[in-house]
N, C-alpha and C positions, 0 to 999 in steps of 0.2 A: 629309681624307677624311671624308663623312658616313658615321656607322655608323647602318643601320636595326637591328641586331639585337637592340637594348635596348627597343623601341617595339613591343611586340606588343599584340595585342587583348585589349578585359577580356571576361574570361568571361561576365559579366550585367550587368544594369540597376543604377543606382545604385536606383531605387523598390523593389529589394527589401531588405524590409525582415527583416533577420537575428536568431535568434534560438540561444540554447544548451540543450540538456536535458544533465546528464548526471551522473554518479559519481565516486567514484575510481576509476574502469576507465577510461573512455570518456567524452568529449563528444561530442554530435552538435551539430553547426551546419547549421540549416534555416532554408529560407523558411517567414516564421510560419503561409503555409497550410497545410505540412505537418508542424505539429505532430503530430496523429495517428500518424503515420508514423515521427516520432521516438522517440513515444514506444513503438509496437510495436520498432524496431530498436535500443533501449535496453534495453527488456525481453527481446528475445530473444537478445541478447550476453548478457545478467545472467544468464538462465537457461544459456545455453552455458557460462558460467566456474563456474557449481554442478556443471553434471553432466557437464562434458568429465572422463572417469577418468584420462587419461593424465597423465605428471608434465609434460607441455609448458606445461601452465598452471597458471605460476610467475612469482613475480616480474614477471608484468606492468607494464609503461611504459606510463601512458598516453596515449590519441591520441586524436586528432580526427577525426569524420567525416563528412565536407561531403556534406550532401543535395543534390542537382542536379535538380530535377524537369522544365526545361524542355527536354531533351534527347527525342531518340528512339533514339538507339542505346544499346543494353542493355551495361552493362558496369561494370563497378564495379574499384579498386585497391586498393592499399597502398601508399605511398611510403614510402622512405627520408630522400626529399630534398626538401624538408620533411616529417617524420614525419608522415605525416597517410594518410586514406582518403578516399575517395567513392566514393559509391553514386551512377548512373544512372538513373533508378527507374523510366523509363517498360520495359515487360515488352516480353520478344518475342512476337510471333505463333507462329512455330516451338515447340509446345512439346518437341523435340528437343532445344531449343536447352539446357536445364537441369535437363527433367524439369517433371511437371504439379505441384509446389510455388510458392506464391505466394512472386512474384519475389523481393520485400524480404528474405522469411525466410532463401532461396538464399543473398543478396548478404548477412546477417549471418552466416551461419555460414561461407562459403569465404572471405570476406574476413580473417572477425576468426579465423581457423585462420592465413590467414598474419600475423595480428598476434603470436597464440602461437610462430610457426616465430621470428618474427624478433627475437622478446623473447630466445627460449633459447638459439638462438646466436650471440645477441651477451658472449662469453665469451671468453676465454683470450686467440690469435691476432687472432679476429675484432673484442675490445673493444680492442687496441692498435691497429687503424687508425680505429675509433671516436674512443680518447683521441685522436689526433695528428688526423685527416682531420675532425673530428664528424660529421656526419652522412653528410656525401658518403663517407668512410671509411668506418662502419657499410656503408654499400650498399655499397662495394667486397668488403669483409671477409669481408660473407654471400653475396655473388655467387660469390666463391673456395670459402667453406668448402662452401657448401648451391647443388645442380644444379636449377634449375627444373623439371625434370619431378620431384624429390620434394616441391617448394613447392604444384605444383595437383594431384600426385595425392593426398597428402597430403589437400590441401582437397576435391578432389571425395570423397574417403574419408570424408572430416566429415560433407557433405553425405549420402551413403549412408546413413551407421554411426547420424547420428543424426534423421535423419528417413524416414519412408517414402515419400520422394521422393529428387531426388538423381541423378544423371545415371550412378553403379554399377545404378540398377533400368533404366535408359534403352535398350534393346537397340541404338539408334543411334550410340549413343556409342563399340559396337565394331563397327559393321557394316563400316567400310573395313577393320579386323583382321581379320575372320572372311573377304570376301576372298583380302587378303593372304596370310594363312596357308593357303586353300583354293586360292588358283594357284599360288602363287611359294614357297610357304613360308616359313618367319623369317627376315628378313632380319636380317645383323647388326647387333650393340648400334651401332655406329661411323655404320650409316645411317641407324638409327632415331632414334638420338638425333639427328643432327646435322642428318638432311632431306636434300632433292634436287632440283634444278631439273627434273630429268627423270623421278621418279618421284613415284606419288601414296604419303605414307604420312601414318600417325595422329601425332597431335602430341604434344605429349610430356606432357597431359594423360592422356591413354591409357597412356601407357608407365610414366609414375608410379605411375598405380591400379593396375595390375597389377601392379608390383614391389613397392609399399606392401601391398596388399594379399594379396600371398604371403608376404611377409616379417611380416606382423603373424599372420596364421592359425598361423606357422609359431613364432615367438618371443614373442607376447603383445603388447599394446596398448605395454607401456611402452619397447618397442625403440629407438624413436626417441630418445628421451630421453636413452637410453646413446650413441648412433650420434651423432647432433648433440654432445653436449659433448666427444666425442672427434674430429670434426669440426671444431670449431674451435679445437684445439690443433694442429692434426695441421701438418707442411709445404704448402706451396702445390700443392704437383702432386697433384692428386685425391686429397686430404681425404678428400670423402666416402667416396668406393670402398674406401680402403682403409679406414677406419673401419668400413666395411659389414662386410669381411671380419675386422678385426678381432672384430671384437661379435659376429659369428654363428657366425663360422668357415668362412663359404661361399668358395668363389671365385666372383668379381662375375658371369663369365662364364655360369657355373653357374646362378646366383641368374638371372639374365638369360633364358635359357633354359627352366628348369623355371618360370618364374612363367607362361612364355606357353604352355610344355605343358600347365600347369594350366589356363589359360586357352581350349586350345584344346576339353581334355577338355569343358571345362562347356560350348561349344557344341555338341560330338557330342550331349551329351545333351538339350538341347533341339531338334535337329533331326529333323522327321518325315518319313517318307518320300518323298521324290520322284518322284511317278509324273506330273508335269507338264511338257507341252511346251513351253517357252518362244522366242519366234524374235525376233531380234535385229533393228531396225530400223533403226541409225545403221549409217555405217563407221565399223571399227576403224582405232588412231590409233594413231602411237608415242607422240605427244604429249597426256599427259590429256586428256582430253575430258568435260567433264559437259554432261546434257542436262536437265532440268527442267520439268514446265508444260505436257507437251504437250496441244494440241488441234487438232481437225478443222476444216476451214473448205473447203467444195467439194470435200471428199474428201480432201482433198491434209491431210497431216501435218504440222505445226510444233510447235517447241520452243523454248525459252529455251538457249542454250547460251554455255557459256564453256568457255575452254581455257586451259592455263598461257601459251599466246601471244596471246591474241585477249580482248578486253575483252568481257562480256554481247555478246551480240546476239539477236535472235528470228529465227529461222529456218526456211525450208523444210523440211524433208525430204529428203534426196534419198543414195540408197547410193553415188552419185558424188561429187556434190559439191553440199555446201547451197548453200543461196542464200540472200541475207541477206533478210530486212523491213524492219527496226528497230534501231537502238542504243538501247538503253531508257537512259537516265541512271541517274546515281550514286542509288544506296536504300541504308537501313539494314538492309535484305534482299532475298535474291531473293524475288520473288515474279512472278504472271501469273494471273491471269484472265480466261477467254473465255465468250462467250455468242451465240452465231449469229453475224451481224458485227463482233463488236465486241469488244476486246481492253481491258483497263485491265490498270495497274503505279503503283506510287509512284515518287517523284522527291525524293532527298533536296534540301534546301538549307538555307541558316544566315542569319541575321542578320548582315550583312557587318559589323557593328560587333562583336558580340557572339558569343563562338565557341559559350556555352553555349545559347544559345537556338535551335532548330532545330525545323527541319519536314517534316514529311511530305506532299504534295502527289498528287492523283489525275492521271493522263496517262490520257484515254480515245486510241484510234485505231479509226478506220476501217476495216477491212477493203477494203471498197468503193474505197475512196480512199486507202488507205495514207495518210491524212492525221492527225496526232498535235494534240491539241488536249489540253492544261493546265487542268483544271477548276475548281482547288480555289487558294489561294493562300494562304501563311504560316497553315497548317492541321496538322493532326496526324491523318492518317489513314493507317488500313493496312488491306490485304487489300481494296481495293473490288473490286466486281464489277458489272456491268453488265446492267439485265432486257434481254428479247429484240430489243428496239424500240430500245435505246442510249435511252431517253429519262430513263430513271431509274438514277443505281447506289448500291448500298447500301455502307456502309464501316463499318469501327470507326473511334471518334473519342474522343481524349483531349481535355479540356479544360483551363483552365489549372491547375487540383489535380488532372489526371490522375483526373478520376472519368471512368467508361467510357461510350460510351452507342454504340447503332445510328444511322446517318444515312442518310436516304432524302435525295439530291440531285440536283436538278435537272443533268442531262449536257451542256445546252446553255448556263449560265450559271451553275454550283455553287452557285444559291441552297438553302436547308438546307427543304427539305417536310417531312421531319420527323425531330426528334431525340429517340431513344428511350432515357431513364438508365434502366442496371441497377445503383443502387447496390448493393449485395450482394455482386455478382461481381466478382470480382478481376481476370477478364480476359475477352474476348471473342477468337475467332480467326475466320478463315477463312469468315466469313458470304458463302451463296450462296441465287440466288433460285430456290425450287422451281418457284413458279408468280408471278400477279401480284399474288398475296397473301399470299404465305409468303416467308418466309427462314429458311433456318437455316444452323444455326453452333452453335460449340464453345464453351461455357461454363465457367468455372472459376470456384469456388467452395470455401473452405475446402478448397482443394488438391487436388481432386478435380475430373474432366472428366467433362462430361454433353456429350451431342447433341441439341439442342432446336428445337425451331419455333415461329418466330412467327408471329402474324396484325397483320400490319400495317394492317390495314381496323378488326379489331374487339381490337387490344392485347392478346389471347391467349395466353400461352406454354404448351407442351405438349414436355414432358421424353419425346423418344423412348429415349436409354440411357441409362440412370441411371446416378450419379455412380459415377466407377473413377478409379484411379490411374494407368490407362492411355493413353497419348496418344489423341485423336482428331482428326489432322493431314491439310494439303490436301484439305478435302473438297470433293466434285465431285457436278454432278447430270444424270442423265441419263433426260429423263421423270420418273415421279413415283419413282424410284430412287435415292437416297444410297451414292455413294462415297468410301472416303478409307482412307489410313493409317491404324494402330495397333500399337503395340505388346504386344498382349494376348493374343497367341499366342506371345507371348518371343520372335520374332524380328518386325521390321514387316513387315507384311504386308498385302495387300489387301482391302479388308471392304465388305460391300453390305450397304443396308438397306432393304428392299422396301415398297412401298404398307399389308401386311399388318403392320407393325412386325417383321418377322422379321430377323433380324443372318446373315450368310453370310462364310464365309472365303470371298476368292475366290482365292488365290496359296497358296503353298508354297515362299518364297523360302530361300536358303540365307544369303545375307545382309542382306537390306532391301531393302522395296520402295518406293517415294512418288509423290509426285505424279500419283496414276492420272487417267485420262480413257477413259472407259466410248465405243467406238463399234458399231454394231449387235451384235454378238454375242462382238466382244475387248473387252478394255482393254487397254490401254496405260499404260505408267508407268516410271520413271525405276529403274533398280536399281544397288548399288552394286558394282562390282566392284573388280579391282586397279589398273586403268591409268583410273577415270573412271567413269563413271554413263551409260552405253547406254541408251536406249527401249528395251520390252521390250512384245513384244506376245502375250497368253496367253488363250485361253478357258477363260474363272472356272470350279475344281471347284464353287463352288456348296453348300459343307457347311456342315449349323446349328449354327452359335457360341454358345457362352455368355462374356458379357464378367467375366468377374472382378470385384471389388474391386480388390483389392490388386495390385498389383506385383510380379513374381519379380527377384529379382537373382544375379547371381555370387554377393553377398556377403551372407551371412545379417547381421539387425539385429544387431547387440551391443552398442549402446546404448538410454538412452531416449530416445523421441520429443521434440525440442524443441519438436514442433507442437501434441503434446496439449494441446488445452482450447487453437489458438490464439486461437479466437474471443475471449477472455479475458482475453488476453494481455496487454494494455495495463495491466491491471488490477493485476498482478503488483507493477509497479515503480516507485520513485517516485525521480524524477531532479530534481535541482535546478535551475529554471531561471535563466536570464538574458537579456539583451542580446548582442549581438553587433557591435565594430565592426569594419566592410568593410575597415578596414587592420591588423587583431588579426595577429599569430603571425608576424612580420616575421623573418626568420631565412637564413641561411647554409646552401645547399644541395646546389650542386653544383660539383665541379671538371673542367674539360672541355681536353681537348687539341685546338686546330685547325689543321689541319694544311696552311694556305691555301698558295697557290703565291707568296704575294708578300709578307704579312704573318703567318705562324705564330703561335701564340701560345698561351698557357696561360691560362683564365678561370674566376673565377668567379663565380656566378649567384647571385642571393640571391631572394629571395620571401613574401609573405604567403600564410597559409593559405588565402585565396580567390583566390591570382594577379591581385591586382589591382595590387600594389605591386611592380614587379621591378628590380633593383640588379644590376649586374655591377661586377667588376674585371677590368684586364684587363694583362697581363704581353705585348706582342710582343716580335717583331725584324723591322724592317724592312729585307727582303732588299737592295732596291733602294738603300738611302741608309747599311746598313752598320748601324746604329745600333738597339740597343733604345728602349724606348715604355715609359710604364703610363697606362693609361686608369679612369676609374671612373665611374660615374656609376647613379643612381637614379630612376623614371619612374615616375607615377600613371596608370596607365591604368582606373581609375575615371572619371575626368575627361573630359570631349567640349569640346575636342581633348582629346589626350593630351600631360600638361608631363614635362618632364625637366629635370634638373642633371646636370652633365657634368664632369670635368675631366682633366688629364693633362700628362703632363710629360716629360720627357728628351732626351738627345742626339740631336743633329738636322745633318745634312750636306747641303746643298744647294750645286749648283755656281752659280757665280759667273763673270761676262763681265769680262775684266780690259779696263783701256783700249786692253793692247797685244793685245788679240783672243785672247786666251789665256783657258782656263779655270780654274777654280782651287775647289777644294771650300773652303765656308764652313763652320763648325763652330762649333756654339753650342747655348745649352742654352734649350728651351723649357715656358712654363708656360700650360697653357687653363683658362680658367675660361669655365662658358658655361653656358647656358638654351635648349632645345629645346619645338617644338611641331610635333605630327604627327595625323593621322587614318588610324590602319594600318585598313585594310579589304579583307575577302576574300571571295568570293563564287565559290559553287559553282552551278554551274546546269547543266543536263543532264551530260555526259561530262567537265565542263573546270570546273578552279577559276582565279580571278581573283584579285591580292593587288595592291592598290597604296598605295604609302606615300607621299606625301608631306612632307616634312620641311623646317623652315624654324629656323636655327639662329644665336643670337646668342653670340658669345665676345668674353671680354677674353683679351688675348695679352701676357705677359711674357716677351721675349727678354733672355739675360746669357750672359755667359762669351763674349763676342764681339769679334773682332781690329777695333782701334778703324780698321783699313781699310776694313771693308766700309760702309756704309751705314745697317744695321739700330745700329751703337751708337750714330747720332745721334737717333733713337729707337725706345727699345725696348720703350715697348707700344702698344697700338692695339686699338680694336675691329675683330672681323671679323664679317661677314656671312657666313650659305651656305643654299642657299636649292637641292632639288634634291627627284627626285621617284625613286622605283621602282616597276617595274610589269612583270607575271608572269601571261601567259596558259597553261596547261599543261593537254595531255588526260593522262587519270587510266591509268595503266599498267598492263598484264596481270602475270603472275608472274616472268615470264623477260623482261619488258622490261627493259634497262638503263636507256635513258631514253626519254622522251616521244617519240613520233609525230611529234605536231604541238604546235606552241609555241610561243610570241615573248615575251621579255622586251627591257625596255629599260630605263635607268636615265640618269639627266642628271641631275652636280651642279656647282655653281656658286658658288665664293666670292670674296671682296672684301672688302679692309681696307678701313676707315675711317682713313686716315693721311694725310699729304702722300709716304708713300716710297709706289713703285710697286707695287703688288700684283695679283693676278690669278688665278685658276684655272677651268679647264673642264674635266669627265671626261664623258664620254659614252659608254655601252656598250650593246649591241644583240645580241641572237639568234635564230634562227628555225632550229626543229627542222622536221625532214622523215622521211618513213619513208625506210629501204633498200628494199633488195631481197627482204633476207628478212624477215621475220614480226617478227624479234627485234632486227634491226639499223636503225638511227638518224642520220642526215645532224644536224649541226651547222653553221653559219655563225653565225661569229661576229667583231665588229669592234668597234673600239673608237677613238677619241679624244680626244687630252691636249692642251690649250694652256694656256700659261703659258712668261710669256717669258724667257726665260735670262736678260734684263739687268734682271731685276724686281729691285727690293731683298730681296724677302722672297720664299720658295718655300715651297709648301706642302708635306707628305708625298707624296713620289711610290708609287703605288698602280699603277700603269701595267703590263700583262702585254705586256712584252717577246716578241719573238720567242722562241719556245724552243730554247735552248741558245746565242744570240747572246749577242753584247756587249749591255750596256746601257748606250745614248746618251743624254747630255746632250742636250735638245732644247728649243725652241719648241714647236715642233709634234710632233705623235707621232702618226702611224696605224698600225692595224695589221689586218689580215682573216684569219682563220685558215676554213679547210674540216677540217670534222672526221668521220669514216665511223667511227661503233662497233660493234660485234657480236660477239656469245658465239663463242669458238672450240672449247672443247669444254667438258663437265661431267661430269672426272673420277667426283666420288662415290667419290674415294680415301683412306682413312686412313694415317698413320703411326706407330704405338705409342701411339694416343693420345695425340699431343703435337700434331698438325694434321692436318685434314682439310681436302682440296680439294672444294670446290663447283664450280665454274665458273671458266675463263680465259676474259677478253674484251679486247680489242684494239683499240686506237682512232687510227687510220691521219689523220696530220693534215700539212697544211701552212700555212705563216704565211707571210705578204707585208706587210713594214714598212715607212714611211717615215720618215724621222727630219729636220728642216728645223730651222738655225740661221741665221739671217735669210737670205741668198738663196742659203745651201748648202744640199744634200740629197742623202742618203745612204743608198739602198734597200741593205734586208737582206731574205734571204729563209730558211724552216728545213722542211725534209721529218721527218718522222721516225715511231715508234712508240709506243705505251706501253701495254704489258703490264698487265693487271689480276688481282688475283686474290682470290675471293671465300673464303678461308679460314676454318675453325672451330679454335682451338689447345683443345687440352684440352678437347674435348667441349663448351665450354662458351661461348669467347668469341670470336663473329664479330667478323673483322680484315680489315679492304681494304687491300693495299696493293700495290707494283708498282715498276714502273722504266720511264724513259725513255728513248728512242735517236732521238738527232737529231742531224741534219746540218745546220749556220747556214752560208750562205753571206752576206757581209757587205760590201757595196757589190763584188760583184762577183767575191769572194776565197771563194775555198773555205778554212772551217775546219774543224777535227779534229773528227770525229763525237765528241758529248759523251754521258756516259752519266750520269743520274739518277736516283737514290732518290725512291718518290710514297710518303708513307704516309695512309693513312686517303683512300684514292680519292676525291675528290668528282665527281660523274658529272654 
């Protein structure tokens, strides 16, 4: 068997060239452009660990934190396995997304908050699977002791407490809560925490900040402190809860409750009257529905809409039933901008070699011609928009140091007219063309957003609203009128800004309002409600605003700014540098259970801190041949191709063609030594990613422990040959998909000893996905065959998927086609004492048709059967697939006993 799973892609280029800043807290590991950068996120952890008050930061372990600049998706970690973090660094557009704070600052303070969580409780219970497991233990330990919604509400509380930014001043951040609580009221802790196929709720970012942040108001900063060390003492079945209750004394339930009564209190109080009529424009749906983006074109209404079953699409309007346009491709956000005929979006994609390197690309369309046209290529742009004529659109654009600048581009061949840097600014958002000589758009600067305009003819800027802590998001232009989002009425809401420079509330939303688009005398814009984001169409009150400064939040500041004076910042800290090599921090990281239908096995994974260097071990049982396996092997995927070493060893059972036509199992014990070379490559492009491997593989083979009858003891080593490829076409899934739509993979490998004894192998396997009937439900065909001749001296590993619940035959030949029909049967969204919670049962209705051929015999089997899934949460905390099978093998003809089987860990 060739295994691809040790062969993945390197993150980056070998030409970059690696550098280290750092202390005894922290290293950061940067590309040398982004010194700078290093050095503010060196500085503003150094400052975090003086003035974080709480007893959490203690005892500090330090880590590593890889800067990644050529990404575009915003997002930043912590690992356990390998101790390390990274920062994402290119910003979102949305500033919803995290609050008007410059990104970096964000991604050092909620990060290095969970570097504090996971320093402190690694103690008592949690450092015994630490000693015994290292690292992979640690993340097990603290997975058990500490529940993810206190790890980010916790961090988003950091962000709050000590900046005046921070996604607690963010009114968006609860507007699906405020909702939920205004239709349906609190749901319970059992759904909140654990989520729902069928319903929209907040994540447990939300759920944390408000528990965190009731329980600190209520017991003082250093709560946690007590909570976590008794936390990781505590037995395995919810640690933390009762810890919770131990330290406060509250019942969890209670705690639970009153943090979101308080929570709902503080929205009563920012709520003003509602004397506004607002009329609904989408159908209502049982099934989420968000709508986004809209605009006019011929009168007729459309949107960007997704649902929990239905991938983006851009769409009609229609109280019946929409009508599609467009599937916009895979982006690292939603986005849409319109302008008389013409429509633009971004289009994510990646570097098929290299996973970290990624782009943001312009897609203008047509109106006219409903015709989509790609403008831009292995580019980095966001938020384009299109002037009236489609001949120009203007974007933001990251360069390779992610300095920011406007881009005037040619719409008919993405040559660059003109590229405008605003060094200074931290971010650019949402640039729209007033006329043919302005644009404006949403500037960020020392953490503050302004609304400004340019003069593109004569390089003019002209600051219309001065710098606020306020969002100022999705803006639209309608004549010489400015609309968009903000947060600066405490709840978001709709704002114009007239020819006169005058600022206008136009809404009185109860939860949030976005993406407006102004038509004669409505707007229209997207609001949040309980079941999804409805079009909402209102004639603006029209009352004069004044924009704030500063930010309101639920949670008063209680600490100091870590932003003060950041202009400065850099200035502060002085971190050691160095070199850094591309295969530094080589380490032992995770233990994984797979739970395969033919080979099971227990692995584990090792890594360098830049993932360029990966090593497995690997522990089966080979269902088919009886016999356990260990496999090891170590891969540079720096390298073009990509090399590997390989080896593995143990009992081995292959049947054997006696002279008198009888079969007979050979038993013997085998040793690989080998050298692999591959080019794993993946490619995403509009709706569907692409992976194919390649793999061409040389082994020495040592055979012993063998009855000197068989063949293989006159000799027993030999080189082998295998030489075989994989390949994975798949469109990208909605929520409630189980699996892909549409899809095809294939895979074909191939070995051959170099010996005089007979050798031989072929596996060849094939599938193609299809929709059902419903929305949610999934067609499979799938088939497969095995040659390798029963009278060979030597047999490979049989890997071969048997009929299900059949005998497995000794064969030549081996076909096999299976039809397989999935789809969700229901989504309870039922708890049990907190010990499991049902999500969803799904059902995958299949039949097998086998052939089995030993030289000019053949012996058709055939299997009906079921197999039950089920998408559980045990303990609030850890999602578990697993199920059972019910098949009926009929076998050359013979009805056998319906067999029943155990599935664990579902592979779909």
């Amino acid at each position: 068997m060739l295994s691809f799973q040790l062969y993945g892609q390197s993150g980056h280029s070998n030409k970059i060239d690696w550098k280290t800043l750092g202390n005894n807290d922290v290293r950061i590991i940067y590309p040398e452009m982004f010194k700078q950068d290093a050095q503010r996120v060196l500085a503003f952890i150094d400052r975090a660990n003086q003035r974080f008050s709480d007893s959490l930061n203690f005892n500090i372990r330090p880590i590593n934190i890889v800067l990644r600049g050529q990404t575009v998706i915003p997002n930043g970690y912590v690992g356990l396995g390998p101790w390390r973090s990274e920062f994402f660094m290119t910003p979102p557009q949305d500033q919803n997304f995290t609050g008007t704070g410059n990104w970096m600052d964000v991604l050092s303070i909620h990060e290095y908050r969970h570097v504090q969580q996971a320093n402190y409780s690694n103690r008592s219970l949690v450092k015994v699977f630490h000693y015994l497991f290292g690292q992979g233990g640690w993340a097990i330990g603290k997975t058990i002791a500490v529940p993810n919604w206190f790890s980010e509400g916790d961090a988003v509380m950091a962000e709050t407490k000590f900046t005046l930014n921070g996604r607690g001043r963010n009114p968006q951040f609860f507007a699906l809560q405020r909702a939920i609580l205004e239709e349906k009221g609190l749901p319970k802790f059992s759904l909140a925490r654990n989520g729902s196929f069928k319903r929209v709720l907040p994540d447990h970012y939300l759920l944390g900040y408000t528990m965190c942040n009731y329980l600190e108001s209520a017991f003082g900063t250093n709560v946690w402190a007590r909570v976590l060390a008794k936390s990781a003492s505590m037995p395995l079945f919810h640690p933390f809860k009762k810890s919770i209750e131990n330290t406060t004394g509250l019942n969890f339930t209670d705690l639970y409750t009153s943090s979101f009564e308080t929570l709902n209190h503080s929205f009563d109080e920012k709520m003003l009257p509602n004397q506004q009529q607002f009329t609904r424009l989408t159908k209502e749906s049982k099934n989420p529905t968000f709508y986004e983006f809209p605009f006019y074109y011929n009168d007729d209404l459309y949107a960007l809409k997704t649902s929990y079953n239905q991938i983006p699409q851009i769409v009609k309007i229609n109280l019946e039933k929409d009508s599609v346009l467009a599937h916009p491709g895979i982006t690292q956000e939603a986005f849409l901008s319109a302008n008389e005929n013409f429509i633009c979006w971004t289009q994510f994609s990646r570097n098929p070699r290299f996973i970290y390197q990624e782009y943001s690309d312009i897609v203008l369309m047509d109106l006219k011609t409903s015709k989509e046209k790609i403008i831009t290529h292995k580019g980095k742009y966001f938020s384009p928009h299109a002037n009236r004529d489609g001949s120009k659109i203007v974007a933001v654009y990251r360069d390779s140091i992610l300095k920011i600048s406007l881009r005037i581009i040619n719409a008919q061949n993405g040559a660059v007219l003109n590229d405008i840097l605003f060094e200074k600014l931290e971010n650019i958002s949402f640039p729209r063309w007033l006329d043919e000589e302005h644009v404006v758009f949403a500037a960020q600067e020392k953490s503050m957003i302004s609304l400004v305009k340019y003069n593109v003819r004569t390089n003019k800027l002209m600051i219309l609203i001065g710098p606020s802590r306020h969002t100022i998001n999705q803006i639209n232009v309608y004549g010489d009128e400015i609309i968009f989002s903000s947060s600066a009425s405490g709840i978001d809401n709709i704002f114009l800004l007239n020819s006169k420079n005058q600022i206008f509330i136009c809404s009185n939303s109860k939860t949030g309002m976005y993406t407006p688009v102004k038509h004669n005398d409505t707007i229209v814009s997207s609001e949040i409600h309980a079941n999804g984001s409805p079009l909402i169409s209102f004639t603006p009150i029209l009352e004069t605003f004044e924009i704030k400064k500063d930010a309101e939040t639920i949670l008063p500041k209680t600490g100091p700014d870590l932003q003060d004076d950041s202009s400065d910042i850099t200035i502060s800290t002085r971190g050691q540098e160095g070199n850094f090599s591309r295969t530094g921090g080589f380490q032992l990281h995770s233990y994984v259970l797979n739970p395969d239908n033919v080979t099971p096995s227990v692995q584990l994974f090792y890594e360098n801190l830049l993932g360029n260097i990966i090593g497995e071990t690997t522990l089966l049982y080979n269902i088919n041949e009886q016999k356990p396996l260990w496999q090891a092997g170590i891969s540079l995927s720096s390298t073009y191709p990509v090399f590997g070493v390989n080896t593995s060893a143990g009992k081995r059972r292959s049947p054997l063609l006696k002279s008198d036509g009888k079969l007979e199992n050979a038993e013997f014990r085998e040793v690989n030594l080998g050298t692999d070379i591959t080019v794993p490559l993946r490619y995403i492009r509009g709706n569907y990613s692409t992976t194919f491997n390649p793999l061409l593989r040389l082994q020495y083979k040592y055979i012993s422990q063998v009855s000197t009858i068989f063949p293989l003891a006159s000799d027993p080593t030999f080189f082998n040959l295998g030489i075989g490829f994989t390949l994975r076409n798949l469109k990208r899934t909605a929520y409630q998909n189980i699996r892909t739509k549409w899809g095809q993979e294939l895979s074909i490998n191939v070995q051959k000893g170099v010996t005089k004894l007979s050798t031989g192998w072929l596996n060849a396997r094939g599938a193609l996905y299809f929709p059902g009937i419903g929305k949610n439900h999934s067609i499979k065909i799938d088939v497969q065959y095995k040659q390798e001749d029963i009278t060979n001296d030597y047999k490979y590993a049989d890997n071969f998927q048997y009929h299900r619940g059949g005998t497995r035959f000794a064969a030549s030949k081996a076909r096999r086609a299976s039809f397989e029909y999935m789809l969700p049967i229901i989504y309870p969204d039922f708890g049990w004492f907190d010990l499991i919670y049902f999500k969803r049962v799904s059902a995958n209705f299949f039949a097998d048709i086998a052939q089995y051929s030993v030289e000019d015999r053949k012996q058709k089997a055939y299997s009906l059967g079921t197999e039950i899934y089920f998408d559980n949460v045990h303990y609030n905390e850890y999602p578990i697939n697993y199920g059972f099978r019910i098949s009926h093998p009929i076998d050359n003809f013979v009805n056998q006993p319906i067999v029943f089987e155990a599935l664990f860990g579902a592979l779909f």
